[in-house]
C-alpha positions as CSV (number, residue, x, y, z in Angstrom):
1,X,169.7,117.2,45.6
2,X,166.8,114.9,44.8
3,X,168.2,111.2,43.6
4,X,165.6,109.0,42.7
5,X,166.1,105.0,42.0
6,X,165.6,105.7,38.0
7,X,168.5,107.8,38.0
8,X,170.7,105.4,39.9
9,X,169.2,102.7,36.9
10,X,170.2,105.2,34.6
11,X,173.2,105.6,35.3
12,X,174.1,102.1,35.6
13,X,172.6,101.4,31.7
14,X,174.5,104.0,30.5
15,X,177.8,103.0,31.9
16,X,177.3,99.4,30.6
17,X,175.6,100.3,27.1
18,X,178.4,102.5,26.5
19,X,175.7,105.0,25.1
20,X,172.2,107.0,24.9
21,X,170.3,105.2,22.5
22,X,171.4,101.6,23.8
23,X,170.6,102.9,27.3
24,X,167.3,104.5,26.2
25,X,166.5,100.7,24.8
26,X,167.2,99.4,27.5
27,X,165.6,101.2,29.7
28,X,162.1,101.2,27.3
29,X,162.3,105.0,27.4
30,X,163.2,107.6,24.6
31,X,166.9,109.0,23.8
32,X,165.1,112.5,24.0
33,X,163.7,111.5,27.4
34,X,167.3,109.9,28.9
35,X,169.1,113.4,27.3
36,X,166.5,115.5,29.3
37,X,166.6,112.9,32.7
38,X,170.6,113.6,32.6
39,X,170.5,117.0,32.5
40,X,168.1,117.5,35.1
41,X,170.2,114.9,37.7
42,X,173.2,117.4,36.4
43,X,171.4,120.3,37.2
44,X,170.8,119.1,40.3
45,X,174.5,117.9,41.2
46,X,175.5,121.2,39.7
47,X,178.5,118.8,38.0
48,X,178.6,116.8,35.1
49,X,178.7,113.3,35.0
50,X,179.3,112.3,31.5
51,X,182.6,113.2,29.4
52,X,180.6,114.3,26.5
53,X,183.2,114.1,23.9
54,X,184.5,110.6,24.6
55,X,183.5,107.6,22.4
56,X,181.6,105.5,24.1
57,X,180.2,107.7,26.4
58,X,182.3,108.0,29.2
59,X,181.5,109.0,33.2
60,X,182.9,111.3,34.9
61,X,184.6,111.5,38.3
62,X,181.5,112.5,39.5
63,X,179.8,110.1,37.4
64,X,181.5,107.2,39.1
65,X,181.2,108.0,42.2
66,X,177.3,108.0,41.5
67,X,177.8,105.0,39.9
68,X,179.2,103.0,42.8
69,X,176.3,104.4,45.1
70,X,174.2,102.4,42.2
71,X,176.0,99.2,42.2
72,X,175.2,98.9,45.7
73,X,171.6,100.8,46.3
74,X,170.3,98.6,43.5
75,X,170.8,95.0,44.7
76,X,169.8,95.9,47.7
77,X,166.9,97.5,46.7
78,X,165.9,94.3,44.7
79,X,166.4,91.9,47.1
80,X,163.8,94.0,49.3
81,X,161.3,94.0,46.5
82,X,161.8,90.4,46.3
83,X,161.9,89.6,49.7
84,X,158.3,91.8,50.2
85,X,157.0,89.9,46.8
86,X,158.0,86.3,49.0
87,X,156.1,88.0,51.9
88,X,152.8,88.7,49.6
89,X,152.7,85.4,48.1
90,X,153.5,83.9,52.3
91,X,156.6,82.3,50.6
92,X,158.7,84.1,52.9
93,X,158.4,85.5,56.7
94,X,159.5,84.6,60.1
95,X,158.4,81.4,62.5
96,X,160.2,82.2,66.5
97,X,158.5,79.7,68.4
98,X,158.0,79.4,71.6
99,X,157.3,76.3,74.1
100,X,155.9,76.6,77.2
101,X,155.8,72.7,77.3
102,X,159.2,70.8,78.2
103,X,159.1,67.7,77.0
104,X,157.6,69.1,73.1
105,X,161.1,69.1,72.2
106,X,161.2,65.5,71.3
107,X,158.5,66.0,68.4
108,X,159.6,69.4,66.9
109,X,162.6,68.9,65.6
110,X,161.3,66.3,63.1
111,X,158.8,68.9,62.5
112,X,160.8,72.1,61.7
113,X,162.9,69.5,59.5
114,X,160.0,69.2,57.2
115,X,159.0,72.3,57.3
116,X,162.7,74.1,56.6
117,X,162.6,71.6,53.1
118,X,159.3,72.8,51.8
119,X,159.8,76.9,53.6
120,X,163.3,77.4,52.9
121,X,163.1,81.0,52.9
122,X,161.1,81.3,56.4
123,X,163.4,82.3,59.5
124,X,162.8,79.5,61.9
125,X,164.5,80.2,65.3
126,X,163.2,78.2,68.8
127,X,162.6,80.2,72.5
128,X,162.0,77.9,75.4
129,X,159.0,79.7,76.9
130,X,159.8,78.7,80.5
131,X,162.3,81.9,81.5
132,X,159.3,84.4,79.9
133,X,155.5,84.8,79.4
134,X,155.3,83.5,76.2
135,X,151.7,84.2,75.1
136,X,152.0,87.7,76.1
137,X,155.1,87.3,73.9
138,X,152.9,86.3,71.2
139,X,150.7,89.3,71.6
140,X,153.9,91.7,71.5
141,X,154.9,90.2,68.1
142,X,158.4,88.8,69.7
143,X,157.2,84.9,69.0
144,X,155.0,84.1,66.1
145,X,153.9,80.9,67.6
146,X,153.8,79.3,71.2
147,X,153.3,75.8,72.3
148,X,150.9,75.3,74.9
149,X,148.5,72.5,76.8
150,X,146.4,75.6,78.2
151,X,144.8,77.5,76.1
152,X,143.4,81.2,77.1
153,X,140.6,83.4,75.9
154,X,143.2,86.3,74.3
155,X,142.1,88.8,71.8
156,X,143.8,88.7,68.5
157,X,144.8,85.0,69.2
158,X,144.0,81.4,67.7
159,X,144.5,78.6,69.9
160,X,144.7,75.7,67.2
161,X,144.3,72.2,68.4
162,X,147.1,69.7,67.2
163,X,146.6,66.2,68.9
164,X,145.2,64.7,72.1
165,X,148.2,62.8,74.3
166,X,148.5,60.2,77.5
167,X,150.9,61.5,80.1
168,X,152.5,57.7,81.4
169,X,153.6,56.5,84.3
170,X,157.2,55.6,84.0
171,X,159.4,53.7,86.3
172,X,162.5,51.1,86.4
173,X,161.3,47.1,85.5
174,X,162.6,46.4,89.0
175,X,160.6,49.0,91.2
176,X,157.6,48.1,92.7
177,X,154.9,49.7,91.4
178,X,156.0,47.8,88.0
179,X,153.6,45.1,89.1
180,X,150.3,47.2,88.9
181,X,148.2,47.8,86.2
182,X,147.5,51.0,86.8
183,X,149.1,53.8,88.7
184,X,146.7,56.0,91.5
185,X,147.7,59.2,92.9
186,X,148.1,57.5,96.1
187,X,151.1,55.2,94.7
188,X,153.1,58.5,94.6
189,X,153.3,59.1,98.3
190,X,156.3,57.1,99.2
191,X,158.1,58.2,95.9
192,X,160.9,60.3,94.7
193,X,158.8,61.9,91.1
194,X,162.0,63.2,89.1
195,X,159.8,65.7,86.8
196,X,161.2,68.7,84.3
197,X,162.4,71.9,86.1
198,X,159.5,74.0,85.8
199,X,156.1,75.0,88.0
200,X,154.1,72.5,89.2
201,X,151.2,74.6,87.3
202,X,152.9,73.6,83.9
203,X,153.6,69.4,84.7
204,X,150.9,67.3,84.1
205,X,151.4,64.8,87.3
206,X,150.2,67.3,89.4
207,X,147.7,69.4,87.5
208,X,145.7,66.3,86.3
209,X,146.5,64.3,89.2
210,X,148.2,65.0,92.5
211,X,147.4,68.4,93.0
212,X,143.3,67.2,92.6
213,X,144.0,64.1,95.0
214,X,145.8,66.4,97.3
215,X,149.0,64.2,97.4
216,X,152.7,65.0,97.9
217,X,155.4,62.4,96.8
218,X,158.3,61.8,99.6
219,X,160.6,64.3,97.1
220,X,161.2,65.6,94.1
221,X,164.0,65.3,91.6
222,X,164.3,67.4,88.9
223,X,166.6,67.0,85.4
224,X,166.4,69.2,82.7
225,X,167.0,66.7,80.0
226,X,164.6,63.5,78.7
227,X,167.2,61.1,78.3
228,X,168.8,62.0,81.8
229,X,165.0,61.3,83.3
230,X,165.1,58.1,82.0
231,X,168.5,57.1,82.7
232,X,167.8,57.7,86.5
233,X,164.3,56.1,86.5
234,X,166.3,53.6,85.0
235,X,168.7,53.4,87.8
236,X,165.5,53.1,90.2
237,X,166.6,56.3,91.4
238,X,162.2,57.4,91.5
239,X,159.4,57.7,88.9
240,X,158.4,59.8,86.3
241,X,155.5,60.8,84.7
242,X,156.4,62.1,80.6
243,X,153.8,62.4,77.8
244,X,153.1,59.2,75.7
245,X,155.3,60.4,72.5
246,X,158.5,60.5,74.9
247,X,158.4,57.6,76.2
248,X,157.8,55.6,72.7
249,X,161.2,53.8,73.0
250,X,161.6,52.8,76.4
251,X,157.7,50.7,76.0
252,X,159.8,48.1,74.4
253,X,162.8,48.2,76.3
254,X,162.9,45.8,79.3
255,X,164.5,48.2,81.6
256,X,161.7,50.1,82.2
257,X,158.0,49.8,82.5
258,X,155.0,52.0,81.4
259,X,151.4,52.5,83.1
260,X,148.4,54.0,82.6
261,X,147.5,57.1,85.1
262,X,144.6,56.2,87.0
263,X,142.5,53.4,85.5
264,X,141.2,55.0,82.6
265,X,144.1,56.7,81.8
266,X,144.3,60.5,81.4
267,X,144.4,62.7,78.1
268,X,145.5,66.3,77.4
269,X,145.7,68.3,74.5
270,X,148.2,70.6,72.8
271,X,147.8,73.6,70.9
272,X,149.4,76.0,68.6
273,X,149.0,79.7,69.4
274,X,149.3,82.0,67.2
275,X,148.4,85.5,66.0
276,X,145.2,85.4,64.6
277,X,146.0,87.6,61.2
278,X,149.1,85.0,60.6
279,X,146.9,81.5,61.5
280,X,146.1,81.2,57.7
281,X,149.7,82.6,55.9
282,X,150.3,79.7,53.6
283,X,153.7,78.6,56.1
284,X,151.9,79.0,59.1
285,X,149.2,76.6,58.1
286,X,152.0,74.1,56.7
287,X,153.7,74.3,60.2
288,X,150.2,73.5,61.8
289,X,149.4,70.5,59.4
290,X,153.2,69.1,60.0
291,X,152.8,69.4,64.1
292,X,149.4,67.6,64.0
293,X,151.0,64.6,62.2
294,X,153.9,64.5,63.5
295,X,153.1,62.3,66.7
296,X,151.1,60.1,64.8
297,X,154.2,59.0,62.9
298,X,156.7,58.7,66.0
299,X,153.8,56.7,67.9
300,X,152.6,55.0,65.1
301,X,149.2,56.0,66.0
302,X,149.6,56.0,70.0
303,X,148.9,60.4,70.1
304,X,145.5,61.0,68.4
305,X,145.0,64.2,66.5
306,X,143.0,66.9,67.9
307,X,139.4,66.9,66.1
């Protein structure tokens, strides 16, 4: 037995028309047409589905049972055509991201805020990508988009530039090292760094600057969360080094104190991977646009965008 979607529509008009010829209306096909479409879905069933005789036109136990295979095939069926119609138009799709950076947590919430009011119909979901390879991730089509500060050559992926950042020195007001200036590799030596449970290959301190200068500190703390960092640099219990849009509310708070890494400061930049046939969906560019501005708005113009 061959059912096709118009018969499941047909039998659904006739059941709520109550007849051929409103059915056939309906529908926008003739009552001739309808007549000969029921017979040949009879002919098929080898039962019938109508009561002929009865006024309106009546199903039949067959008939009903067709018809509740109809009440539910069809709404499901539409909601697929309309979900692949969103997909078309990029009103609709799926956003998993992953972050290979820690601390990027503090600037993509407000983000994905935005972004779920304008993309309601997108499926947002987060993957910290410290437990996997993300990018590899990215190539497998698990994540659609990864945060990174190191960008690789990767075929079949964009690595879009979103804005430039400072990582800071941070320590208690009453350490030390609060009365420099500036903070050199050296001034590490004697310290306890508290830093963000990951590789040394993925935290700033080191790539840009200790690992270079070929300096350990005396130990190493680490604490998964931001605001349990600061509470124990706070407690002058070592130093930290976090990028400049985490540490925007402690620069005016007298507890703690803020320096430049090495005279001139140091600057990195984060990107956006993503697939390169999704970089220009309509979402994905939105998403982009929002994580590039973002910063700017929580430092009031400390993180520069990436040219």
């Amino acid at each position: 037995m061959h059912i096709e979607f118009r018969h499941l529509r047909t039998i659904k008009a006739i059941h709520e028309a109550g007849g051929l010829a409103k059915a056939a209306d309906q529908l926008n096909i003739t009552q001739s047409a309808l007549s000969h479409q029921i017979k040949g879905l009879e002919d098929q069933a080898g039962v019938e589905l109508f009561v002929r005789r009865s006024k309106p036109m009546r199903l039949s136990a067959a008939g009903q049972r067709l018809l509740r295979a109809a009440e539910k095939i069809l709404p499901e069926v539409a909601a697929l055509e309309e979900e692949f119609s969103g997909l078309r138009a990029g009103k609709s799709g799926r956003l998993h991201i992953a972050i290979e950076c820690h601390a990027c947590f503090e600037w993509l919430f407000p983000v994905l805020e935005e972004f779920r009011k304008a993309w309601p119909e997108v499926d947002v979901d987060i993957r910290p990508g410290l437990a996997f390879g993300a990018l590899p991730a990215l190539q497998r089509e698990e994540v659609d988009l990864v945060v990174s500060s190191d960008p690789e050559t990767l075929p079949g992926v964009d690595f879009t530039p979103l804005f430039d950042y400072e990582p800071v020195f941070v320590a208690s007001a009453r350490h030390p090292l609060a009365a420099k200036d500036w903070i050199a590799a050296e001034d590490f030596r004697e310290e306890t760094l508290i830093t963000y449970p990951v590789e040394r290959t993925r935290l700033d301190v080191f790539t840009e600057l200790l690992t270079p200068a070929k300096v350990e500190p005396r130990a190493l703390r680490q604490a998964e969360l931001t605001a349990v960092i600061l509470l124990l640099v706070a407690s002058n219990r070592g130093v930290a080094v976090l990028p400049d849009w985490v540490v925007r509310e402690v620069r005016y708070n007298s507890d703690y104190v803020t320096r430049k890494l090495t005279e001139t400061g140091l600057t990195k930049r984060l990107y956006a991977a993503t697939r390169s046939d999704d970089t220009r969906k309509p979402f994905m560019a939105n998403v982009l646009k929002l994580a590039r501005t973002e910063p700017l708005k929580l430092q009031r113009g400390f993180s520069r965008p990436a040219p």
